[in-house]
C-alpha positions, -999 to +999 in steps of 0.1 A: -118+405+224-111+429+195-072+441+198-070+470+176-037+491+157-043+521+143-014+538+125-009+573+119-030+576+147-020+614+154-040+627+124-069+642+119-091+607+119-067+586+140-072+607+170-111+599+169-108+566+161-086+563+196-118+585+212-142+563+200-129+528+209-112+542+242-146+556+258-161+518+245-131+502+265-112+484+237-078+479+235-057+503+212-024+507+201-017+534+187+015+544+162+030+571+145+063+587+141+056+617+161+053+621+196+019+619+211+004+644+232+004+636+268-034+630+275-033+601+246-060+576+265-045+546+251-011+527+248+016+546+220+045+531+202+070+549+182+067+530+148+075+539+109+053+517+093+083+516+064+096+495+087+076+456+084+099+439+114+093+465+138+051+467+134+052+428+126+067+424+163+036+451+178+010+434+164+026+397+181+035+415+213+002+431+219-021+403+200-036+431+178-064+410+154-076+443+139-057+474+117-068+508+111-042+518+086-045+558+083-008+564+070-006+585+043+006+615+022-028+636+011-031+650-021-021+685-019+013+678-001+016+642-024+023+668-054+057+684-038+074+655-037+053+621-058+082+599-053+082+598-019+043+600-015+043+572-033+066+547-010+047+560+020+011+554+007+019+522-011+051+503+003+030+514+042+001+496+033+016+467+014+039+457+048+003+461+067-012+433+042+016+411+042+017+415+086-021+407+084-018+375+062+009+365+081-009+372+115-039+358+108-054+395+113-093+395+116-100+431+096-083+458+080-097+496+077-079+511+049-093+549+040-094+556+000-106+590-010-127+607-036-094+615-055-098+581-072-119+595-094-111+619-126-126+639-156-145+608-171-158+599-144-189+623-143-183+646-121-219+658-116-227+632-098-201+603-098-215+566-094-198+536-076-180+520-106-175+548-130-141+550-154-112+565-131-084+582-141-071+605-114-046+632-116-024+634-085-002+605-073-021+607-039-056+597-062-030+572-086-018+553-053-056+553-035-068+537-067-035+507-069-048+504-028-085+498-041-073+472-066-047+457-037-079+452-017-101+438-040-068+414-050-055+404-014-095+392-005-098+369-036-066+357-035-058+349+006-091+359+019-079+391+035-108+410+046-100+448+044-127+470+042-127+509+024-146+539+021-143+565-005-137+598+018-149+632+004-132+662+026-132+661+060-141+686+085-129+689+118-115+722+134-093+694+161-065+695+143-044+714+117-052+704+078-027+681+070-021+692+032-052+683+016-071+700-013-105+700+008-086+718+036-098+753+029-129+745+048-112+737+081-085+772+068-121+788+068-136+781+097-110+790+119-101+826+104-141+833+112-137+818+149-101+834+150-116+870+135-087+873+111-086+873+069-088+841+046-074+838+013-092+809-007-068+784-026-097+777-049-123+793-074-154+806-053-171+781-074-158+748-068-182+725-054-168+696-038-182+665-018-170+668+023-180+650+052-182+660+095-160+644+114-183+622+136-203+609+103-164+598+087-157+579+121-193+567+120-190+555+088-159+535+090-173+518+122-208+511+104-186+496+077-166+475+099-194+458+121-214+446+092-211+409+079-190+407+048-215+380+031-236+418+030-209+435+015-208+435-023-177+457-031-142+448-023-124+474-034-137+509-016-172+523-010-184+555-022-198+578+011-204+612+015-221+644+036-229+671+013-214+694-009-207+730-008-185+759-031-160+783-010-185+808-017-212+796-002-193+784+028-186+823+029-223+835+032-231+810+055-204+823+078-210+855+072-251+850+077-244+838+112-226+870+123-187+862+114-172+889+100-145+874+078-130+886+043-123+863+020-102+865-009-097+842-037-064+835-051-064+800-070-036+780-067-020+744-081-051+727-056-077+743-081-063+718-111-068+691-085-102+703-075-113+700-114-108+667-113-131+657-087-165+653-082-193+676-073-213+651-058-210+616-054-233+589-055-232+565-020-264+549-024-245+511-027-233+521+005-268+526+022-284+494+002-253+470+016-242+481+052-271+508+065-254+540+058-266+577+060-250+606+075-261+626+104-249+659+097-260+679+065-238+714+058-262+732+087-258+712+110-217+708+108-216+745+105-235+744+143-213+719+154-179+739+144-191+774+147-212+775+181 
């Protein structure tokens, strides 16, 4: 019977992740340092994930033989303050490897991002391997994950599994700090009838991802056999892509009448840096995968 933790399960993708495997009926714990809200439909612990003892005695008290490890500092907010973005993303997800070795932990689900990638690595269309030097300490400590992945298999057999994440679009909950997060900012001033001002140039066009297709994706990756799966450090997935500008006239085209202003800000130097598209066709050759919603169909989904 799978057991599953999920930590910083109160964020945008930890909250569906509990949807999902509550409705199937498996057992979830979920963690985070906030409070929950009071219709959570699964078991909640307080927990820091800094601290190793306190999650090392959750997962033996509740038999947990499978992690979803979602804590992290996005790339926006990971510029205030790098020093401490970087203990959280890294020294987080280094206790969560050394708890799984010692627990004898079945699978780990670790989310990397698109923000691995930089300005070699062809951002026209950006391949599964390609040279990677990113720019923000959130895209620095997603790559040192990748290779912490990749390492922790050969070396003890540690089967953690990855997926590349482009932006993210769900209107459920707040952005949390990200440079994709216009798009959600977007959305909601047109549902909301009030002003936008765009952090980014009209014509960035950036890789992104519906909500349903991220969860989707992750459990896809997660149920296939791992003889199948030739990458061990993070797979490359995405939606579609779209600029802030034609975001706009989409809006606009289906009877919003929002103004949008563009006033670039330090997120557009982060934006330069990644891709345009990216190239997840390893992805569908190892484990099946395709997305469901194109930019159409997520705007139906968000805006109807």
């Amino acid at each position: 019977m799978e057991k599953i933790l999920i930590t910083g399960a109160l964020g945008q993708l930890g909250q569906e992740f509990i949807n999902y495997f509550s409705n199937k009926g498996v057992f979830v714990l979920a963690t985070d340092v906030k409070d929950p809200p009071k219709d959570l439909p699964c078991l909640f612990e307080f927990a820091d994930v800094l601290n190793k003892n306190r999650v090392d005695l959750l997962v033996k008290k509740h038999k947990i033989n499978t992690i979803y490890h979602l804590v992290a500092i996005l790339s926006a907010n990971g510029e205030k303050n790098p020093y401490n973005s970087w203990k959280i993303n890294m020294e987080s997800f280094q206790n969560i490897i050394e708890i799984s070795i010692n627990n004898k932990i079945q699978k780990v689900f670790w989310p990397s991002s698109i923000a691995v990638f930089g300005t070699e690595s062809n951002l026209d269309l950006v391949s599964q391997n390609p040279s990677m030097n990113p720019e923000t300490i959130y895209g620095v400590s997603k790559l040192a994950g990748e290779k912490l992945a990749s390492y922790y298999f050969g070396k003890f057999g540690l089967d953690i599994r990855s997926l590349r994440y482009p932006g993210i679009i769900s209107t459920k909950t707040l952005p949390g700090g990200g440079t994709t997060d216009y798009v959600i900012e977007m959305l909601n001033s047109a549902k909301n009838k009030s002003d936008y001002t765009c952090f980014l140039n009209k014509k960035t066009r950036l890789p992104m991802m519906y909500i349903d297709d991220a969860v989707n994706a992750a459990i896809m990756l997660m149920s296939a056999e791992r003889k199948n799966l030739s990458i061990s450090t993070s797979y490359n997935v995405t939606g579609f892509s779209v600029t802030p500008a034609e975001l706009e006239n989409k809006i606009k085209s289906r009877g919003f009448n929002i103004k949008v202003k563009y006033e670039p800000d330090f997120r557009q130097e982060i934006a330069n840096s990644w891709p345009k598209e990216v190239d997840d066709s390893i992805s569908h050759k190892d484990w099946g995968w395709s997305c469901d919603f194109g930019f159409e169909r997520t705007l139906n989904k968000v805006l109807n």
